[in-house]
C-alpha positions in Angstrom: 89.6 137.1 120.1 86.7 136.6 122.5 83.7 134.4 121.3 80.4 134.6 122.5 78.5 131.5 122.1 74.7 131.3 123.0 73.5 127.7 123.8 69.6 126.9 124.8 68.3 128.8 127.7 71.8 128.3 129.0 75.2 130.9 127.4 78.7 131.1 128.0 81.4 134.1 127.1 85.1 133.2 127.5 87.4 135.9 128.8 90.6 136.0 126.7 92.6 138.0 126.9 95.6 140.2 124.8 98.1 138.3 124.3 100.8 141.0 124.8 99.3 142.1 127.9 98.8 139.1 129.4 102.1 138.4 128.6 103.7 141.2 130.1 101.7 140.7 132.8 102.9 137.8 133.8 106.3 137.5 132.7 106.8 141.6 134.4 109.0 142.0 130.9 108.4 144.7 128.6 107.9 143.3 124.6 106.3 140.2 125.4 104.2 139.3 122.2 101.4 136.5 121.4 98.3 135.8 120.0 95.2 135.7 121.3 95.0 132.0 121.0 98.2 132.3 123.7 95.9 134.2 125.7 95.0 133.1 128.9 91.4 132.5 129.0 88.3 131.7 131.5 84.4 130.4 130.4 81.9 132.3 132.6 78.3 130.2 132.4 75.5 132.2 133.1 71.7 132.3 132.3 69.6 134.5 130.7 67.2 134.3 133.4 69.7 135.2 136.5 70.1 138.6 134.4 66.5 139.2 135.2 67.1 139.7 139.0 69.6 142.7 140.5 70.8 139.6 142.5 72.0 137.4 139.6 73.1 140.8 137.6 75.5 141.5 140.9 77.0 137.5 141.2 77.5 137.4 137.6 79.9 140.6 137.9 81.7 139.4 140.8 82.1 136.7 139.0 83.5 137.9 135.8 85.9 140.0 138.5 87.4 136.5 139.8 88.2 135.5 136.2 89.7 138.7 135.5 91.9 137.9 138.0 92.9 134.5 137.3 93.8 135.6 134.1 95.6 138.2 134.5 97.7 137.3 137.9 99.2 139.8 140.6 102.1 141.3 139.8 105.5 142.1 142.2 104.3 144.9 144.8 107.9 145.9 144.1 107.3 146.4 140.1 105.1 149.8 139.3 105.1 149.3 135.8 103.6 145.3 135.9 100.9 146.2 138.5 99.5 149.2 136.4 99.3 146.3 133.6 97.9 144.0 135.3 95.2 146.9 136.6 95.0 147.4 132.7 94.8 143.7 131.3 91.6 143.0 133.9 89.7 146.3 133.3 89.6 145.4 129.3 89.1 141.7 130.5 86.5 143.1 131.9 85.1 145.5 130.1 84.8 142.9 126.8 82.9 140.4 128.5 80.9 142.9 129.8 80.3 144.1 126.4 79.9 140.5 124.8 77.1 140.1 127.4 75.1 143.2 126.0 72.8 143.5 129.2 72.0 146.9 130.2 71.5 146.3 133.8 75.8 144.8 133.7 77.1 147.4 131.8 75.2 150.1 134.1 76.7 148.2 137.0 80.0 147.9 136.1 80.1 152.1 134.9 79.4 152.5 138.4 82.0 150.4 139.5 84.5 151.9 136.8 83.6 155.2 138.2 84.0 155.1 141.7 86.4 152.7 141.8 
């Protein structure tokens, strides 16, 4: 379960993650289970105001990226099936922040990203 928590001028998201997933992910075993409490998680802080700017829109993306990834780690280069999780577990990381967020000018951002990769 993500949570979205507005404070002052100043708001944070957390990145969590599905359990499962993250599991999987990690451990490179298939049937891994958990909760989303188990779930790996990073806070991103941002401001309101940085959205205002292409500038703060573009450096809070990269930085939900860099949680994405230290969430859900690298797997073997050796093991197909873990690295196409891992691809999976930070693109919905990803895309639920982005989506907790709500900011046009994000979400238009990381479509384009999405789409040409």
């Amino acid at each position: 379960m993500s949570s979205f928590t507005p404070a002052g001028s100043r708001a944070k998201f957390t990145l969590l993650l599905l359990g499962s997933l993250a599991g999987v992910a990690a451990a490179g075993a298939a049937g891994a289970a958990g909760t989303d409490s188990d779930a790996p998680s990073v806070i991103v802080k941002y401001s309101e105001t940085s959205l205002a700017t292409n500038g703060g829109v573009n450096d809070l993306y990269r930085r939900i990226t860099v949680a994405a990834r230290q969430v859900c780690p690298a797997a073997s280069i050796r093991d197909l099936v873990a690295q196409q999780q891992v691809a999976q577990c930070r693109e919905q990381a990803i895309a639920r922040a982005i989506s907790q967020i709500g900011n046009p000018q994000l979400a238009a951002l990381h479509a384009n990203h999405a789409k040409n990769g």
